[in-house]
C-alpha positions in Angstrom: 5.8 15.0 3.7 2.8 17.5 2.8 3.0 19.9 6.2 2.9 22.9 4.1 -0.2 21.7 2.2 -3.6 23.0 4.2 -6.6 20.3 3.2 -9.8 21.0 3.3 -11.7 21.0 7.2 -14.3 18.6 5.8 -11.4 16.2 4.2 -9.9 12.8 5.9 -6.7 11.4 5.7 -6.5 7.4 5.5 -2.6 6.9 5.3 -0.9 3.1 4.5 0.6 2.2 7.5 0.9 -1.0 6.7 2.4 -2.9 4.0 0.5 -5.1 1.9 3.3 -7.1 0.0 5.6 -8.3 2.3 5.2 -10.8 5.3 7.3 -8.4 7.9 4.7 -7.5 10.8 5.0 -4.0 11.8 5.4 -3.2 15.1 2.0 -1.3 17.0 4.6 1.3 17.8 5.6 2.0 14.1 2.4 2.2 13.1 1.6 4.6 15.6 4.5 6.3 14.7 3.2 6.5 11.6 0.0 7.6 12.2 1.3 10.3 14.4 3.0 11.9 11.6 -0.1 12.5 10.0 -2.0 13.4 13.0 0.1 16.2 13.9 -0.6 18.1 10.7 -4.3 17.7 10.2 -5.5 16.8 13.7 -6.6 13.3 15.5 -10.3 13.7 14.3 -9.0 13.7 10.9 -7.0 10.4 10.4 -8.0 6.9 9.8 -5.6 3.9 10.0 -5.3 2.3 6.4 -3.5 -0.2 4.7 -2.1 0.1 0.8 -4.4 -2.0 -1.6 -5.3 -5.3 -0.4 -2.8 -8.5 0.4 -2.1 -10.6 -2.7 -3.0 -7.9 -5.4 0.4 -7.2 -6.7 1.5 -9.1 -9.5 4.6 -11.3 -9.8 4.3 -12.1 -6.2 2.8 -14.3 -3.9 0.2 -13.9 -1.7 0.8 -12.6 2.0 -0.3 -16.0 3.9 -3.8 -15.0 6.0 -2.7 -15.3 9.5 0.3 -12.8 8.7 -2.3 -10.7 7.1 -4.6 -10.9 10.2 -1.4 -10.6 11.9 -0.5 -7.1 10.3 -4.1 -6.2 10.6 -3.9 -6.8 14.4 -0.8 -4.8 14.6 -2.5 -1.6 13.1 -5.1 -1.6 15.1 -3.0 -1.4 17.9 -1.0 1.2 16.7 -4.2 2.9 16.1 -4.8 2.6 19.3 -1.9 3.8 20.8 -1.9 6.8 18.8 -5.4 8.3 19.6 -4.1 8.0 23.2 
């Protein structure tokens, strides 16, 4: 990871933590996980939830279907939520 790296006070982080090209649904816990990781090296104030690109902008593929997008989407949220707890 980047823990020996010291970013600016006035900085955010907005870390992918979910993925935009597959149809697996993370779990709330993973991405809390996830964002807990980041959290304890710059702080809770500092982090935002994020997700890599956007769903269906990868080419070769298909497109992630909507409701597993708003699916994922739900599930980050969640994990979100769980880690600013």
């Amino acid at each position: 990871m980047f823990e020996p790296v010291d970013p600016p006070e006035d900085k955010y982080l907005i870390p992918s933590v979910i993925d935009s090209t597959s149809d697996y649904i993370e779990h709330p816990d993973l991405a809390a996980q996830r964002l807990d990781r980041y959290i304890s090296v710059v702080g809770r104030h500092r982090v935002v939830a994020g997700a890599d690109c956007g769903f269906g902008t990868f080419v070769g593929a298909s497109q992630v279907e909507a409701n597993i997008a708003w699916a994922k989407f739900g599930s980050l949220v969640e994990g979100a939520k769980r880690a600013s707890q």
